[in-house]
C-alpha positions as CSV (number, residue, x, y, z in Angstrom):
1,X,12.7,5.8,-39.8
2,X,15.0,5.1,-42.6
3,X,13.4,2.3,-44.9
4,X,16.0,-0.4,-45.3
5,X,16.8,-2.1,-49.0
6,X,17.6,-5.3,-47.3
7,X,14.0,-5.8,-45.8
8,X,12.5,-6.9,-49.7
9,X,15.3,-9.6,-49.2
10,X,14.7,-10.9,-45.8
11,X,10.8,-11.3,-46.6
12,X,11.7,-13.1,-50.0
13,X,14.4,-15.3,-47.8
14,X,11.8,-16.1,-45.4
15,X,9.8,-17.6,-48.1
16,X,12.6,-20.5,-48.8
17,X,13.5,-21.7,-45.7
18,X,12.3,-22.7,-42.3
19,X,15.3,-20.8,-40.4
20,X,16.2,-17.0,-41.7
21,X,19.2,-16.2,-39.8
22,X,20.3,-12.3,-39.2
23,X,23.7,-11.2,-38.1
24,X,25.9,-8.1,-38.6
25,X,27.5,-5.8,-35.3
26,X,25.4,-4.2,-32.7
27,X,23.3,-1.3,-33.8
28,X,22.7,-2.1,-37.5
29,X,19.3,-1.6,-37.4
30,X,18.3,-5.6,-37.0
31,X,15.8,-5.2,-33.7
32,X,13.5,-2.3,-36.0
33,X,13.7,-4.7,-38.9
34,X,12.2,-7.4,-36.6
35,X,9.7,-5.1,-35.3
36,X,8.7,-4.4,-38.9
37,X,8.2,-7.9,-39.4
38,X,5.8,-8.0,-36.0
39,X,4.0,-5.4,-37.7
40,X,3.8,-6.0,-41.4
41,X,4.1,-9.7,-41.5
42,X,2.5,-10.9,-37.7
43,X,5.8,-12.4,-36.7
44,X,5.7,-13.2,-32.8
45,X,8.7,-11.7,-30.8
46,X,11.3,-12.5,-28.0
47,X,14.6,-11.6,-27.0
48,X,17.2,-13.4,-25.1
49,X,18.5,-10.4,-24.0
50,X,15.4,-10.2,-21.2
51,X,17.3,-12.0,-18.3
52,X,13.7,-14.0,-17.6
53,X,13.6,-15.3,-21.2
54,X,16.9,-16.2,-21.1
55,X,16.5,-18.2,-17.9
56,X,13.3,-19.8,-19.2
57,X,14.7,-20.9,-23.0
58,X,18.1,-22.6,-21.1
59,X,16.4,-24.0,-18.6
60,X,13.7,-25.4,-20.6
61,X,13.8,-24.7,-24.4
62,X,11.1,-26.8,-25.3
63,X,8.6,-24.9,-22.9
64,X,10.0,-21.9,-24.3
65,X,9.1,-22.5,-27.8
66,X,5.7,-24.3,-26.8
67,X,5.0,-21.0,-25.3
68,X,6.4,-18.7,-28.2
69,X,4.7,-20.1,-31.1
70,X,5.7,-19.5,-34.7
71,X,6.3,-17.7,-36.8
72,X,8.6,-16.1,-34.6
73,X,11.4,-14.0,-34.4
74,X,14.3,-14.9,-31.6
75,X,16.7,-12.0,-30.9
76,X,20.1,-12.4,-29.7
77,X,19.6,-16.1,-30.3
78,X,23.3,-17.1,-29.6
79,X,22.9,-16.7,-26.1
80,X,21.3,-19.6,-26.0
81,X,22.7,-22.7,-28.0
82,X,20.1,-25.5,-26.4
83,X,17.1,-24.0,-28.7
84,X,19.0,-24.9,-31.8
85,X,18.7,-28.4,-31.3
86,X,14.7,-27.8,-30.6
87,X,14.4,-25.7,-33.3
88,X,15.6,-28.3,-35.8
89,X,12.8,-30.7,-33.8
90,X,10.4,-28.3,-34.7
91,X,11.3,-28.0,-38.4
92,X,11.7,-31.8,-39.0
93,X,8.3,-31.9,-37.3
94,X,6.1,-29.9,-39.6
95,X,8.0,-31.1,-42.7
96,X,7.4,-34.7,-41.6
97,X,3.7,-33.8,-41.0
98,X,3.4,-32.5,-44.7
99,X,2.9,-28.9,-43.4
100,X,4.3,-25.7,-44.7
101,X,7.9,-25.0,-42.7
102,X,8.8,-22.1,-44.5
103,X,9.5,-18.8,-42.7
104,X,8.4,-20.6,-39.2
105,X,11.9,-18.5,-37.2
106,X,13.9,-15.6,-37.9
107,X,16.9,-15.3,-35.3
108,X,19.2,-12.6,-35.1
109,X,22.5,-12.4,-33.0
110,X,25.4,-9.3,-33.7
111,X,27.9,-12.5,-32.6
112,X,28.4,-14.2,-36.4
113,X,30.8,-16.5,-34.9
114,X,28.6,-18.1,-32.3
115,X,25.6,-18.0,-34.2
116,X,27.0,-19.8,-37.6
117,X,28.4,-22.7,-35.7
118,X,25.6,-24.0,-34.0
119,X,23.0,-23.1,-36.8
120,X,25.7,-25.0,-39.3
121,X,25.7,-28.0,-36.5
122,X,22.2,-27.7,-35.8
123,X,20.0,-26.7,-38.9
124,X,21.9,-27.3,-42.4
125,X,19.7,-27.2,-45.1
126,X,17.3,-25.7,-43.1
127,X,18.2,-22.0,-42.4
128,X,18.9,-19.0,-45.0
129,X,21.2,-16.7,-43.6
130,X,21.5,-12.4,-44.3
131,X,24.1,-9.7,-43.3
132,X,22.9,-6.6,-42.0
133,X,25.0,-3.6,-42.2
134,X,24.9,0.1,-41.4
135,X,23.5,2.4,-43.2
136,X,24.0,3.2,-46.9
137,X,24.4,6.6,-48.6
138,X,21.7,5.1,-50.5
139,X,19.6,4.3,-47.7
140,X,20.2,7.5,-46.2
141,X,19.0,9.8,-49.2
142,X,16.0,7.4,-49.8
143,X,17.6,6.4,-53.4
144,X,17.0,3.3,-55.2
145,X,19.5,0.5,-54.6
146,X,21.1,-1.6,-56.7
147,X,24.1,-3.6,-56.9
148,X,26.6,-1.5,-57.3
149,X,28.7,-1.6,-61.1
150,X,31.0,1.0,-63.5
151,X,28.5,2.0,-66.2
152,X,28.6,5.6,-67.1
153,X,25.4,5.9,-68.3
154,X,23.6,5.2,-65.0
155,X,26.7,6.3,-62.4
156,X,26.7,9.6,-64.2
157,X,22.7,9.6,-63.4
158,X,23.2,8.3,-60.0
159,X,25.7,11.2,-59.4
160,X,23.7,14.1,-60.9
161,X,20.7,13.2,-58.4
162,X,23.4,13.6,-55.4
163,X,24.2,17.2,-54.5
164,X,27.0,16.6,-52.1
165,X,30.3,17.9,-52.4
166,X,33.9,16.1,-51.7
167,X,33.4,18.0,-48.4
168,X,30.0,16.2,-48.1
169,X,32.1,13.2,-48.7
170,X,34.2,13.8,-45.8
171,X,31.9,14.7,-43.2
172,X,29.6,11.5,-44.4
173,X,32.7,9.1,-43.8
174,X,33.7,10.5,-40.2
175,X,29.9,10.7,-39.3
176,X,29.7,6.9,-40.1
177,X,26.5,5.1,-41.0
178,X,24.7,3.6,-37.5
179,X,21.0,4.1,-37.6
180,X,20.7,5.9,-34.5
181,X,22.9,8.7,-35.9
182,X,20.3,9.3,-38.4
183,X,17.7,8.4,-36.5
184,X,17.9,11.0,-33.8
185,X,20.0,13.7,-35.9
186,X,23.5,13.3,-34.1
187,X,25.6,16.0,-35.3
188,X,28.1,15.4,-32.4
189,X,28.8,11.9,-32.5
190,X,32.0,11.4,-30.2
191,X,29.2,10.0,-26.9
192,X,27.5,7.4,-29.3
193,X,31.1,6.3,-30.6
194,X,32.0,5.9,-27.0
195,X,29.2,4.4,-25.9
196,X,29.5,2.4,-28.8
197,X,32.6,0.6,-28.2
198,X,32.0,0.6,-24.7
199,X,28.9,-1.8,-25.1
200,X,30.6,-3.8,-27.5
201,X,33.8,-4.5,-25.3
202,X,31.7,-5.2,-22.5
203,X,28.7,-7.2,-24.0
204,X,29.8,-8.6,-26.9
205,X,33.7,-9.3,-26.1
206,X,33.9,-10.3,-22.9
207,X,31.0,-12.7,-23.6
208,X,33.4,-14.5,-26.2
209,X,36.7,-14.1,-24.2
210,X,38.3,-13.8,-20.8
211,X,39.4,-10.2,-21.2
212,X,41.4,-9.2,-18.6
213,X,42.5,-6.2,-19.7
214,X,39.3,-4.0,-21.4
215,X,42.0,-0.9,-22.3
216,X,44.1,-2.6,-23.6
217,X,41.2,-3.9,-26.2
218,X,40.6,-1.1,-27.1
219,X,43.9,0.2,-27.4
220,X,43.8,-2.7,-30.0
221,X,40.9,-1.4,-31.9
222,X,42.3,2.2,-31.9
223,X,45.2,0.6,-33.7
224,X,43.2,-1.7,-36.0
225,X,41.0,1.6,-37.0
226,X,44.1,3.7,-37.5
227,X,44.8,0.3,-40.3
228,X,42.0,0.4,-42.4
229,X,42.7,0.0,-46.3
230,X,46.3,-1.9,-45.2
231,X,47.0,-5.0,-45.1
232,X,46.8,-7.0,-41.6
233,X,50.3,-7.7,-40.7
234,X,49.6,-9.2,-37.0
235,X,53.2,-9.2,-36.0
236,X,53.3,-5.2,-36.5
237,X,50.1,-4.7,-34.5
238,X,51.6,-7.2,-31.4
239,X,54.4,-5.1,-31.3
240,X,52.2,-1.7,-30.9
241,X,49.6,-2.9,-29.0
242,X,52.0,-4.6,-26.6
243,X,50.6,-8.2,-27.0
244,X,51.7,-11.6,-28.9
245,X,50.6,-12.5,-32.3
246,X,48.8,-15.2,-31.6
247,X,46.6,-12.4,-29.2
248,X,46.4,-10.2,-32.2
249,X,45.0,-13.3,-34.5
250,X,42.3,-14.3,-31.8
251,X,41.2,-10.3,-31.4
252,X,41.2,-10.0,-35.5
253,X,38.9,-13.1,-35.4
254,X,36.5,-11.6,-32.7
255,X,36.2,-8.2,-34.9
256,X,35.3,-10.1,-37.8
257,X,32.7,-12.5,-36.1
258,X,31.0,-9.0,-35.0
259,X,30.9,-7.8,-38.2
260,X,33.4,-5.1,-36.9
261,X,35.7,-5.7,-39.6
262,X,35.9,-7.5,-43.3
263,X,39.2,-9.0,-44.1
264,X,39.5,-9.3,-48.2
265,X,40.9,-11.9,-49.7
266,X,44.0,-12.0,-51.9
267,X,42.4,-12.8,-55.4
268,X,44.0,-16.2,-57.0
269,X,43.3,-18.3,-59.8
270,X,45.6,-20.8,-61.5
271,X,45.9,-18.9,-64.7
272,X,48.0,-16.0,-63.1
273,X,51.6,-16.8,-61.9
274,X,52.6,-13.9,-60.1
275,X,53.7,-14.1,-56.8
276,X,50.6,-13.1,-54.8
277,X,50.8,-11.3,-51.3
278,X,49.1,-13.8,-49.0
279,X,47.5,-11.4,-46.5
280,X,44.5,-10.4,-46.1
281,X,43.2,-6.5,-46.7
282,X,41.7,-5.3,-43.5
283,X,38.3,-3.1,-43.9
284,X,36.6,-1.8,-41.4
285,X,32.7,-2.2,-41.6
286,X,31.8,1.8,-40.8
287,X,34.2,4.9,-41.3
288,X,32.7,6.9,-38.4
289,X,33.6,4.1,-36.3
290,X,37.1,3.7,-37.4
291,X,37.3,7.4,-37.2
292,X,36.3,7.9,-33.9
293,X,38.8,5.1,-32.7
294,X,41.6,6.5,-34.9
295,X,40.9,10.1,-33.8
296,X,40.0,11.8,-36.6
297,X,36.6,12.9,-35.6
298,X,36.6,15.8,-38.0
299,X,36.5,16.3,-41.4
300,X,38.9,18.6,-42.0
301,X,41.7,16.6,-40.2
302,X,40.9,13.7,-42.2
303,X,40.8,15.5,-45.2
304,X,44.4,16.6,-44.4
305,X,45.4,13.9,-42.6
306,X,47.9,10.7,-44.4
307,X,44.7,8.8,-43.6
308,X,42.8,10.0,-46.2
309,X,42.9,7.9,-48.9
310,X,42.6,5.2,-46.9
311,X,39.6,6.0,-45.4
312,X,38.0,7.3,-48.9
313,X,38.6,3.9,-49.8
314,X,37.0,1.9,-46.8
315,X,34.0,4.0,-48.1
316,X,33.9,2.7,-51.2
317,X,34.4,-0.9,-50.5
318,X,31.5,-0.7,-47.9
319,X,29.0,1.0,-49.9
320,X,30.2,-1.7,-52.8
321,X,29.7,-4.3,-50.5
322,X,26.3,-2.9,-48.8
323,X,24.6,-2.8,-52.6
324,X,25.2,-6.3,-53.1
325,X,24.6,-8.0,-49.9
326,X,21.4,-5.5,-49.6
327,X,20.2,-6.8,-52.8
328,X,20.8,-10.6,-51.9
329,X,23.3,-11.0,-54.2
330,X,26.7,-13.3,-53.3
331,X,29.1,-11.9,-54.9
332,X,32.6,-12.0,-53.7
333,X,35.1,-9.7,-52.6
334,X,39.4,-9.7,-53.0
335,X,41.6,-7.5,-53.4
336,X,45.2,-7.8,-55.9
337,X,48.4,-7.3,-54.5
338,X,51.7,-9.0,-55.4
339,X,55.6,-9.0,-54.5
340,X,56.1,-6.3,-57.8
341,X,53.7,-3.8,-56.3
342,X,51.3,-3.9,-58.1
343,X,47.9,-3.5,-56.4
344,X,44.1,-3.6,-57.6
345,X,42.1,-2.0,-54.3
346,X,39.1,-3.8,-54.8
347,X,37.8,-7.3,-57.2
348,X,34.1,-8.5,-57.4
349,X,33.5,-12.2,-58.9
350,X,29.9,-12.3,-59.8
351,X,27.5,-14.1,-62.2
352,X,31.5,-15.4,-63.6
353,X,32.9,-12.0,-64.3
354,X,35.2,-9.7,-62.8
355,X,34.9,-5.9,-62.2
356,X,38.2,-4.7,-61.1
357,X,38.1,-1.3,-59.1
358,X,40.9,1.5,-58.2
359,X,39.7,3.6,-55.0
360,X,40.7,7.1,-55.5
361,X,40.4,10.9,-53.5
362,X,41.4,12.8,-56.4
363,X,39.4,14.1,-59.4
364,X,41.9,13.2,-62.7
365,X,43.6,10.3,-63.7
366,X,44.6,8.0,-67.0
367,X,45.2,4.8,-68.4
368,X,48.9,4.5,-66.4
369,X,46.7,4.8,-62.9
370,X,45.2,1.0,-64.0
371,X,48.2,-0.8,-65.5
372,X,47.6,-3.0,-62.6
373,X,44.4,-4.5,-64.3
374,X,46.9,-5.9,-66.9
375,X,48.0,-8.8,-63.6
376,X,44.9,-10.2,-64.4
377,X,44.9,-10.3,-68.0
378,X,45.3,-13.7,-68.4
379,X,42.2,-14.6,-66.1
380,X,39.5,-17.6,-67.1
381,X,37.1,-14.9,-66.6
382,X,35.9,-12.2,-68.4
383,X,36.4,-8.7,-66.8
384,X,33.6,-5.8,-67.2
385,X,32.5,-3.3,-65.8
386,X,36.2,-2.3,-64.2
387,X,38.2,1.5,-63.8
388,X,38.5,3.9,-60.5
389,X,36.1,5.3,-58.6
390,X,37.3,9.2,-57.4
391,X,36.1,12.8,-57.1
392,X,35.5,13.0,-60.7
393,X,31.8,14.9,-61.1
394,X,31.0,13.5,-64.3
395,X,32.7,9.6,-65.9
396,X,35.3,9.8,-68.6
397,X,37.2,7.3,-70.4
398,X,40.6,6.0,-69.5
399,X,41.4,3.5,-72.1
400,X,38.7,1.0,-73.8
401,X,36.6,-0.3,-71.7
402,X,37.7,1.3,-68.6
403,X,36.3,4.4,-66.9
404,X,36.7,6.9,-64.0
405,X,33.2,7.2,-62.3
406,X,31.9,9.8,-59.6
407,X,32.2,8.5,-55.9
408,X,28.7,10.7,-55.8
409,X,27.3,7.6,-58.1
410,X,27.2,5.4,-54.7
């Protein structure tokens, strides 16, 4: 079993609040990371997906959590929105008794959108909340992990301690990053892919929506993977997938409340007047996913297919975005784009600074491959730590300040 850099941050989360709350999509690895708190830290354990537990916690949700005493651990909590309201009774109850109430539930749910709104309704103040997602390269090769930045000194170390190739690259991105892939060893991974979004469609969707027509959902995710890296223009999409915008907006909102997809920002601040594009980027959370829907499930047609820039760049804004929320650490994510053209791929706001970051497939660039950082130069914040990420083996300069670093650094 792969040991997971987010599990140091769930046990220090625990120790802060009553309520640790656990999303991200089905399959991240959250059920083993619960089981490694049943072992390691005594947690008690249930899951709403047993139909009997189920019945028991609607029916009666005090019982339930008389007979499931914490500290405990409630999987696929969502499915049940009456023990929110007894777990805050519980909480207020040990707090007004002058007893310790920290770490006393840790729920998990791969449904964000569910989950958020009646913890938000139920338990402000009282609940800590983590995002679990795949795997990362890190993870994988059992590396340290740390939040990801552009520093030669350590992405050049970082890269020198990674042997793979840019075919290594390739094969990584269409494999994609579930735990059960690494798990077990999958070297073919079309049947988990398909099992994959079948589960999904018919567990996770059709418990939000009325979906009468599962193909055609799919269709829609086929179309959304094929999009990855692009910006999310729903009236395109409608026209594709044969449905109405406002469709296409409700089934972009169910993707990104199961952690399918991210959709990035357009950065803004007051000091820049351009003309910003308002749309969001769209991401999608795991390459061999997107792969699999968009039908690229090898490496060598991605490698020579238009799609791969794109999809070298949904890597690197995952891993990114994994070392951060891994680590604990709420930094934000954008992305630049305005009506001139000009485009920065990816923008981190952390600690008050901005790191500014070019996704690239090739190996050699220069200064003119950044002049887009020069949209932001008249920013309140200070920008570090900013250049392109590409195929390069070893960092070099591109002007002052501003370097090309190895993907193999992730």
């Amino acid at each position: 079993m792969i040991e997971r850099t987010i599990y140091k941050t769930i046990l220090n989360r625990i120790k802060t609040k009553p309520v640790t709350v656990i999303t991200g999509s089905r399959q991240v690895g959250k059920s083993t990371l619960c089981k490694m708190l049943v072992e390691r830290e005594h947690f008690n354990y249930v899951s709403l997906d047993n139909m009997r537990d189920l019945a028991f916690a609607s029916n009666d949700p005090a019982a339930f959590l008389n007979e499931h005493r914490f500290p405990l651990i409630i999987d696929e909590v969502q499915k049940c929105p009456a023990l929110f309201v007894e777990i805050e009774s519980i909480v207020n109850k040990q707090k007004f008794d002058g007893l310790k109430n920290e770490g006393m539930y840790v729920l998990t749910g791969s449904q964000s959108y569910n989950l958020m709104e009646n913890v938000v309704e139920s338990l402000a103040g009282r609940a800590t909340f983590v995002t679990m997602s795949p795997l990362s390269n890190k993870e994988i090769n059992n590396k340290p992990e740390l939040p990801f930045e552009i520093n030669p000194s350590i992405n050049d170390v970082d890269a020198k301690n990674n042997s793979d190739s840019t075919d290594d690259l390739y094969k990584s991105i269409v494999r994609g990053f579930y735990p059960e892939i690494y798990d077990k060893n999958l070297k073919d991974t079309d049947s988990f892919y398909s099992d994959y979004v079948m589960s999904y469609i018919e567990r996770d969707v059709s418990q939000l929506i009325n979906l009468k027509d599962k193909l055609q959902f799919q269709r829609f995710m086929e179309v959304v993977a094929s999009c990855t890296g692009e910006e999310l223009v729903s009236d395109n999409l409608a026209k594709i997938v044969g449905v109405t915008s406002k469709t296409i907006d409700s089934w972009i909102s169910i993707l990104a409340s199961g952690n399918i997809i991210t959709l990035l920002q357009p950065y803004y601040e007051n000091s820049i007047t351009k003309r910003i594009v308002k749309r969001p980027k769209l991401i999608f959370n795991d390459t061999g996913l997107a792969a699999y829907l968009a039908g690229l499930n090898n490496a060598e047609v991605l490698r020579k297919s238009r799609f791969a820039g794109r999809f070298v760049e949904t890597y690197i804004i995952n891993e990114i975005i994994k070392s951060f929320n891994n680590n604990g650490l709420s930094a934000k994510f954008y992305y630049y784009r305005d009506t001139n053209q000009h485009e920065i791929d990816l923008i981190i706001k952390h600690n008050g600074k901005l790191n500014l970051i070019e996704c690239k497939s090739g190996i050699t660039y220069d200064a003119s491959d950044i002049k887009s950082f020069e949209q932001l130069k008249d920013s309140t914040l200070e920008i570090s730590g900013s250049g392109i990420i590409c195929n390069t083996d070893k960092s070099y300069s591109l002007k002052k300040g501003f370097f090309a670093v190895p993907i193999k650094s992730l």
